[in-house]
N, C-alpha and C positions, 0 to 999 in steps of 0.2 A: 187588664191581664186576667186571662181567666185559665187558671191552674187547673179546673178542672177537664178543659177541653185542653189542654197543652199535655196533661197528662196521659191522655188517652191516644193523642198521636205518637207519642214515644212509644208509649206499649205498643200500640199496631204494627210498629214499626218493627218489634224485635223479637228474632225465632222462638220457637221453644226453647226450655231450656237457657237462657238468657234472662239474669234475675234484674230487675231495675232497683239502683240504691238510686233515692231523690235526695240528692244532696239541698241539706236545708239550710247549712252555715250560713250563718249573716241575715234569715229571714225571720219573720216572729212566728210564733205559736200560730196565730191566727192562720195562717199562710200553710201551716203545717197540717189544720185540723183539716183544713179544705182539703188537699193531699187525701189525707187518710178517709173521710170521707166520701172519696169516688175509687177507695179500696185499697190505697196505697198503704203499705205496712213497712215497708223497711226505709230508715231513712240516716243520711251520712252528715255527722255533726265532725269538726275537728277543732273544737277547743272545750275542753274540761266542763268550764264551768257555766258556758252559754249552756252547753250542752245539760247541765246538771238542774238548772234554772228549767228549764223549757218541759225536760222528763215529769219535774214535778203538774205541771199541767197537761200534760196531754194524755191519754189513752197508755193502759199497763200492757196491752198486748202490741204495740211498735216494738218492731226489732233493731234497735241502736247500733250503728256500723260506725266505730271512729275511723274517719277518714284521712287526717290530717297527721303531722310530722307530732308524736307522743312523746315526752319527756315521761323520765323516769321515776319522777318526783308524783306526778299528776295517773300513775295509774293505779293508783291503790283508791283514787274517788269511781272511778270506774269499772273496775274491778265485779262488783255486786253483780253488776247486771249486762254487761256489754257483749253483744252478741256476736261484733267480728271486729277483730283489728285486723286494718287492712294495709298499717306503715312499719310493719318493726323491721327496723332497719339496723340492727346490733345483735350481737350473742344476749350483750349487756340487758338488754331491752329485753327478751324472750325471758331469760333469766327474774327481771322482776316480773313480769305480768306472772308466770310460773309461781312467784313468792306469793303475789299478793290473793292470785287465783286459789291458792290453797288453801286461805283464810277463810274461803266462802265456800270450799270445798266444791270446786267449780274446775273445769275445763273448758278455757278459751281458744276458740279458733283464731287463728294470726296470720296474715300472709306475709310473704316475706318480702319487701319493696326493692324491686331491683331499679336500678339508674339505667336508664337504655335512651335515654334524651342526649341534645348537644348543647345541654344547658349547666352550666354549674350550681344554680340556683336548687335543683332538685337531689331531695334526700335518698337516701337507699343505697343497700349493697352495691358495689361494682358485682360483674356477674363471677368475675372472678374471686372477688374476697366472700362470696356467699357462696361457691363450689366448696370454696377451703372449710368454710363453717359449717357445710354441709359433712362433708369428709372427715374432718376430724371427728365430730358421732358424740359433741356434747348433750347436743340437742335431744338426743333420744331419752337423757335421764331428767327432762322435765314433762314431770306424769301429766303437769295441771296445764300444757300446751298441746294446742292441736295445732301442729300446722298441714293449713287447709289449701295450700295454693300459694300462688304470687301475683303481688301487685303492680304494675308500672305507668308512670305518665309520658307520652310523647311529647316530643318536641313543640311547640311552641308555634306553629311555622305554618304557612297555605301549600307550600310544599307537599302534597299528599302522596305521592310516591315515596320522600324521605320517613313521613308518619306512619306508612304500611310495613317499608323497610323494618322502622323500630318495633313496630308490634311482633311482627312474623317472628323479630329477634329475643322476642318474649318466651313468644308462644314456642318455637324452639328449645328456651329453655329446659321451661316447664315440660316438655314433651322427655326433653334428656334425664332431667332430675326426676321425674318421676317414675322412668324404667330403672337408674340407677340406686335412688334413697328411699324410694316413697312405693317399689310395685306388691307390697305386703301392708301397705297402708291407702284403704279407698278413700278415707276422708281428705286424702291431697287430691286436690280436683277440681279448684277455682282459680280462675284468667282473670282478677278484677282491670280491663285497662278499657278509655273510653270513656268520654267528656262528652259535655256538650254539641262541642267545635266537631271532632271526628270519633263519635262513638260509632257509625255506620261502619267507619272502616275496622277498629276494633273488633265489633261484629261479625267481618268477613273473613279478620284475621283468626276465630278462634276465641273471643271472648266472652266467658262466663258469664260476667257481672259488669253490668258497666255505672258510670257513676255520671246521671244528669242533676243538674242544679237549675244555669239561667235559662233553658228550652223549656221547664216546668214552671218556675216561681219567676222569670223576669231576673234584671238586673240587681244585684245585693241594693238590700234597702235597711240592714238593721247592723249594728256595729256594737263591738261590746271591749269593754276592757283588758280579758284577759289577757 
């Protein structure tokens, strides 16, 4: 497995414009420095304390993306220093990173994960309970919140027609909520959607940021408690 040439074909592969987070869950440090090493700097951790463990060893200038479903309890270890959350998927949720962002006098970018899969399994706003939380206009009185965009995972499925469906119905969103919530706000302005499996299509549909993992590092190889 050679990370640093698997590396390098994703990046070729993606427009301007188009940031790479290299999802490193489940891999070790060592696997991480390689990464960073042939230039890579932003990298997507989704559990607290793998993720806490691994910061202490690697390089201070990696930009840490939490990737993964955040409890509410586990964002105040994260807080300090976390460069995007990219699952809040509650009022509830905004609300504390809000709290605990303040205590570091910090403003956190958030995307807001919406459910657009035919999967029960995946977390995030319906698009309709995130319109309503949009509308009501609580959001606007947390200072220590940016939100920067919205999140979403596809379907599951080789179906690639149904996986473009879902993206487009992102990318849609994002395109409504931003004339309507956000056209006095530039910092909304990230698509993170696109995996390994169909980040191309992601890509064509309109996305920012996509999120590869097993195309760069291989198959998970490290496991942790949390």
């Amino acid at each position: 497995m050679d990370i640093q040439t698997n590396l390098k074909q994703v990046l070729a592969g993606l427009p301007v414009g188009v940031r790479l987070v290299a999802v490193s869950k489940f891999h070790p440090a060592e696997a991480i420095r390689e990464a960073y090493e042939a230039g890579q700097r932003i990298f997507g951790e989704s559990r607290e304390q793998e993720l806490s463990e691994k910061r202490k060893e690697l390089p201070d200038d990696i930009e840490w993306h939490f990737i993964g479903h955040l409890q509410t309890n586990k964002v105040k270890y994260i807080a300090p220093y976390i460069a995007l959350i990219h699952a809040a998927d509650s009022y509830k949720l905004l609300a504390e990173i809000n709290k605990q962002a303040a205590k570091h006098n910090r403003v956190i970018p958030c995307l807001l994960e919406i459910h657009i899969a035919q999967e029960e399994s995946k977390y995030g706003f319906t698009p309709e309970s995130c319109r309503a939380m949009l509308e009501e206009g609580k959001w606007k009185r947390l200072d220590h919140v940016r939100i920067a965009g919205i999140m979403g995972m596809a379907t599951n499925t080789g179906d690639e027609a149904q996986i473009e469906q879902e993206f487009h119905t992102l990318k849609a969103l994002f395109d409504e909520w931003k004339q309507a919530f956000f056209a006095d706000r530039p910092g909304f302005k990230e698509i993170s959607m696109g995996m390994s499996h169909d980040y191309p299509i992601a890509v064509r549909a309109g996305s920012t940021m996509v999120r590869v993992g097993s195309k760069i590092f291989g198959d998970r190889v490290y496991t942790t408690n949390n």
